[in-house]
DSSP file (Angstrom, degrees, kcal/mol; ACC not computed):
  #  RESIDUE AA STRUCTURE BP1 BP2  ACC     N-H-->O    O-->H-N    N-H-->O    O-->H-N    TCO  KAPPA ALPHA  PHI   PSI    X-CA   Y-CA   Z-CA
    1    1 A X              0   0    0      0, 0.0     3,-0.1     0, 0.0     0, 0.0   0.000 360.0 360.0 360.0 123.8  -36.8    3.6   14.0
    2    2 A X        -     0   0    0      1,-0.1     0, 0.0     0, 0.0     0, 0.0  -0.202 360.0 -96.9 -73.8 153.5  -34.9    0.8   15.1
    3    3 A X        -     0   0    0      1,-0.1     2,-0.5     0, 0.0    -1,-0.1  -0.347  44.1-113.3 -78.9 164.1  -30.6    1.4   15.2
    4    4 A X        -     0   0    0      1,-0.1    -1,-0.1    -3,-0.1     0, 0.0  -0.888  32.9-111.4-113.2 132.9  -29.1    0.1   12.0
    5    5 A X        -     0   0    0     -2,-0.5     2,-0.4     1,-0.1    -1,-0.1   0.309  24.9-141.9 -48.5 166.2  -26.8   -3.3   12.9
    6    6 A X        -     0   0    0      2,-0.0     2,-0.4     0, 0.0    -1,-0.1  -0.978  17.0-158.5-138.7 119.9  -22.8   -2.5   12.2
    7    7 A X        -     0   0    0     -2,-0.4     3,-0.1     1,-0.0     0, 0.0  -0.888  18.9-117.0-109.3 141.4  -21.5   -5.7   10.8
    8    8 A X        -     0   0    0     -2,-0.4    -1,-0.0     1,-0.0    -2,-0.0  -0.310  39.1 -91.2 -76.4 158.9  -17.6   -6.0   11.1
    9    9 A X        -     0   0    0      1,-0.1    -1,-0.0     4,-0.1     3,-0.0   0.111  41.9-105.8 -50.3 178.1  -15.5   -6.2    8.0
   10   10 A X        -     0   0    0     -3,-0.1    -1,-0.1     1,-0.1     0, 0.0   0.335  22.7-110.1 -86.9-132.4  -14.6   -9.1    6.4
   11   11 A X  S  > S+     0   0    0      3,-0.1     4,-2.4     2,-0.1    -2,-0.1   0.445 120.7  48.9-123.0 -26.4  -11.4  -10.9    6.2
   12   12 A X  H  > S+     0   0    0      2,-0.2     4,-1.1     3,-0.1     5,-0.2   1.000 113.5  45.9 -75.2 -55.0  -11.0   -9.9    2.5
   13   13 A X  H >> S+     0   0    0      1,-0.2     4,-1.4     2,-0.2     3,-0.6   0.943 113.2  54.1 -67.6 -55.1  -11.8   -6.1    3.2
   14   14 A X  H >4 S+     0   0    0      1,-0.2     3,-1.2     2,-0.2    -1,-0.2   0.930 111.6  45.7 -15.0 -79.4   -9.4   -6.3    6.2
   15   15 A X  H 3< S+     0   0    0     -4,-2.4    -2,-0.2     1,-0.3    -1,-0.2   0.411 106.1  48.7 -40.2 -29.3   -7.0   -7.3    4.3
   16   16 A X  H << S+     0   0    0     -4,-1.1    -1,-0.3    -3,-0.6    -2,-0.2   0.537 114.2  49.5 -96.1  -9.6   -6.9   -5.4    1.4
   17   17 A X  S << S+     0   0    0     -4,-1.4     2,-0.9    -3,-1.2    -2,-0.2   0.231  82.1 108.6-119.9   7.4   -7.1   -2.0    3.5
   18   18 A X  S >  S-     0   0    0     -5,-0.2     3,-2.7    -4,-0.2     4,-0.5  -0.677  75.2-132.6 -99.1 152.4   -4.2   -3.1    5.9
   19   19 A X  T 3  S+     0   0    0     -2,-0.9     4,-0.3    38,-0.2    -1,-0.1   0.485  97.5  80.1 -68.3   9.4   -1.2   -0.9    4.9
   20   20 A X  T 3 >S+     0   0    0      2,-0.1     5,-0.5     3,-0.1     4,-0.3   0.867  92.8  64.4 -66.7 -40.7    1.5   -4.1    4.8
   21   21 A X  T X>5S+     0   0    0     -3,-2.7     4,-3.1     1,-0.2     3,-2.5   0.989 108.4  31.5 -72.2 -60.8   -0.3   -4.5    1.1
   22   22 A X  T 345S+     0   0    0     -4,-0.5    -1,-0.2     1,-0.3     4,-0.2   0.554 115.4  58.7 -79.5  11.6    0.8   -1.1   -0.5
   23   23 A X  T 345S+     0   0    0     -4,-0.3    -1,-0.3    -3,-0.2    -2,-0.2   0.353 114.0  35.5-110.4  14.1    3.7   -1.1    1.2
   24   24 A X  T <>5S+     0   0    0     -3,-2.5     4,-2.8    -4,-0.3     3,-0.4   0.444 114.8  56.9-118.2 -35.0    4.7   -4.6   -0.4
   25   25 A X  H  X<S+     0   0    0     -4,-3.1     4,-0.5    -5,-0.5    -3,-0.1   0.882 113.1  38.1 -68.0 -23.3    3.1   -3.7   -3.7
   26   26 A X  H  > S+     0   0    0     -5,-0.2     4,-0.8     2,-0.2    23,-0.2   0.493 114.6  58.3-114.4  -6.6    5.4   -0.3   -4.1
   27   27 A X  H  > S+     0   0    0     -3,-0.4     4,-1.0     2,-0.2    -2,-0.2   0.708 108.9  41.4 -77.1 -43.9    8.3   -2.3   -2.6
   28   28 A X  H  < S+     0   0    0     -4,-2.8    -2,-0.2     1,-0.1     4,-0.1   0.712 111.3  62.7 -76.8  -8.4    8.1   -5.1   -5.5
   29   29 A X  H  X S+     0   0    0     -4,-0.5     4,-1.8     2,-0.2     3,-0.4   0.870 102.9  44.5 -79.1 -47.8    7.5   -2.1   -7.7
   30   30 A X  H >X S+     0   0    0     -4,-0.8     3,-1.8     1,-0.2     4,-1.2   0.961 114.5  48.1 -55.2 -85.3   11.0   -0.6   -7.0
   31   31 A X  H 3< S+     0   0    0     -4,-1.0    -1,-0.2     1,-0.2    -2,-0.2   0.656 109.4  57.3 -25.6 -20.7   12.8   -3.9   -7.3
   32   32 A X  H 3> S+     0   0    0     -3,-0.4     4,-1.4     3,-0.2    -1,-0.2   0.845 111.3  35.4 -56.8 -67.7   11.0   -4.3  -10.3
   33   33 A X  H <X>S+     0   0    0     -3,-1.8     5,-1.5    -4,-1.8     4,-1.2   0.970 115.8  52.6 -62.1 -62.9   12.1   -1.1  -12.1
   34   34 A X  H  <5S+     0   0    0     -4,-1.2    -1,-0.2     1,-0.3    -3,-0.1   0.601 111.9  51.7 -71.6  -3.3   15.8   -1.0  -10.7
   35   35 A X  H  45S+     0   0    0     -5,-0.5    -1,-0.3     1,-0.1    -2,-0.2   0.723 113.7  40.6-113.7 -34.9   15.8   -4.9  -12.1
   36   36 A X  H  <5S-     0   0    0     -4,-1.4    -2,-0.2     2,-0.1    -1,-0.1   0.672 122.1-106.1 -82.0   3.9   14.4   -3.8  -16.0
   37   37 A X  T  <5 +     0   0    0     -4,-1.2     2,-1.5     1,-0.2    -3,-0.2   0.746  69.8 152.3  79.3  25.6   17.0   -0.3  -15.9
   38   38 A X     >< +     0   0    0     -5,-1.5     4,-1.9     1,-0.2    -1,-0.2  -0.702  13.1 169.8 -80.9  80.9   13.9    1.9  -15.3
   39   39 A X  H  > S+     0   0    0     -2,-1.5     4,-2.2     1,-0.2     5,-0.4   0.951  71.6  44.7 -75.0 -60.7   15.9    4.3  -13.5
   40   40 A X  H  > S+     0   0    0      2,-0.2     4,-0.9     1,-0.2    -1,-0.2   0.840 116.0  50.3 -58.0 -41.3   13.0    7.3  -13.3
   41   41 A X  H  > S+     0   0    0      1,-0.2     4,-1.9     2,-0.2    -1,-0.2   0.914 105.3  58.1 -75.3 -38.7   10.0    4.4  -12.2
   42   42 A X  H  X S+     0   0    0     -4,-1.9     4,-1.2     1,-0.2    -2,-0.2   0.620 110.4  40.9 -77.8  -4.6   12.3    3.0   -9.4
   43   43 A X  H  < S+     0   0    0     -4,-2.2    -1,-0.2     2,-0.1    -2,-0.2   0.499 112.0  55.7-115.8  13.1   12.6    6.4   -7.6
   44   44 A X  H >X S+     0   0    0     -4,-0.9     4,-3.0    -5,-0.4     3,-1.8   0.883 111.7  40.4 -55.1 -47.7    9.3    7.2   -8.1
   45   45 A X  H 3X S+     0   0    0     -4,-1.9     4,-2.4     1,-0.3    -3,-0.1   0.943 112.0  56.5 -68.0 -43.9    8.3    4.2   -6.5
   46   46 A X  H 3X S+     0   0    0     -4,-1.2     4,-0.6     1,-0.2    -1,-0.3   0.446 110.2  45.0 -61.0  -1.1   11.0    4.6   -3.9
   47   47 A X  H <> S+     0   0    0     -3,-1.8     4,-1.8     2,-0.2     5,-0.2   0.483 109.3  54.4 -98.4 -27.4    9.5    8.4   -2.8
   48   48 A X  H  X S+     0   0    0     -4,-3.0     4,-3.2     2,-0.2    -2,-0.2   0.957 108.9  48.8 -70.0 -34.4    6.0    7.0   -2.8
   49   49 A X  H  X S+     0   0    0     -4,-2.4     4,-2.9   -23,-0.2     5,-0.4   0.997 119.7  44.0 -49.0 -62.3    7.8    4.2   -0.2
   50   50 A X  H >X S+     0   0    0     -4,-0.6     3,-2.3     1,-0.2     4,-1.3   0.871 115.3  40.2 -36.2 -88.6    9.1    7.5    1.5
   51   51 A X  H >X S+     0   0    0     -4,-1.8     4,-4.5     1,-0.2     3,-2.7   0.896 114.6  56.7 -41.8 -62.6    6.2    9.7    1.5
   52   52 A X  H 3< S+     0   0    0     -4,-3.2     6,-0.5     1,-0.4     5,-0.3   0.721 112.8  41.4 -66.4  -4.4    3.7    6.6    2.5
   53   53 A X  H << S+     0   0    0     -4,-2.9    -1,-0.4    -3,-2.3    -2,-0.2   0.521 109.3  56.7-115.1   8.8    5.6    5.9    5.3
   54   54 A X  H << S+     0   0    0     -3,-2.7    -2,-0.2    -4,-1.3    -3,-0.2   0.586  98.5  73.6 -91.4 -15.3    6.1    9.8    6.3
   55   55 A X  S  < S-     0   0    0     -4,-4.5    -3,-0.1    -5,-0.3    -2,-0.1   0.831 113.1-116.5 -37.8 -49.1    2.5    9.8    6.3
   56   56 A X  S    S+     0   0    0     -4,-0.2    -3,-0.1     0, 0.0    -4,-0.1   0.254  79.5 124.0 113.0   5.9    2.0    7.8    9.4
   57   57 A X              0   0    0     -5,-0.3   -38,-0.2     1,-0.3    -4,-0.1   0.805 360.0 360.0 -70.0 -13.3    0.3    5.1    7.3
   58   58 A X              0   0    0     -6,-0.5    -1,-0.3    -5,-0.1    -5,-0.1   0.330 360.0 360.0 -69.1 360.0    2.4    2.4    8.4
């Protein structure tokens, strides 16, 4: 049985799994909140910043 090919990702799938993208999405999310008075959603968003970058995903 012949080895089965490994094709490298795409540019789209790259892209969406490097961590710059949920660490920009949860960054406009704060700013977001702290700019409508959504006190409770902008430090959520700002401990999910926290945590995802005490993770080591960055």
């Amino acid at each position: 049985m012949p080895a089965a090919e490994t094709r490298p990702a795409g540019r789209l799938r790259r892209g969406l799994t490097e961590p710059l993208l949920p660490f920009a999405v949860l960054a406009l999310l704060a700013v977001a909140a702290a700019a409508a008075g959504q006190v409770v959603l902008c430090w959520a968003s700002v401990g999910a910043l926290a945590g995802y970058s005490l993770s080591g995903s960055v």
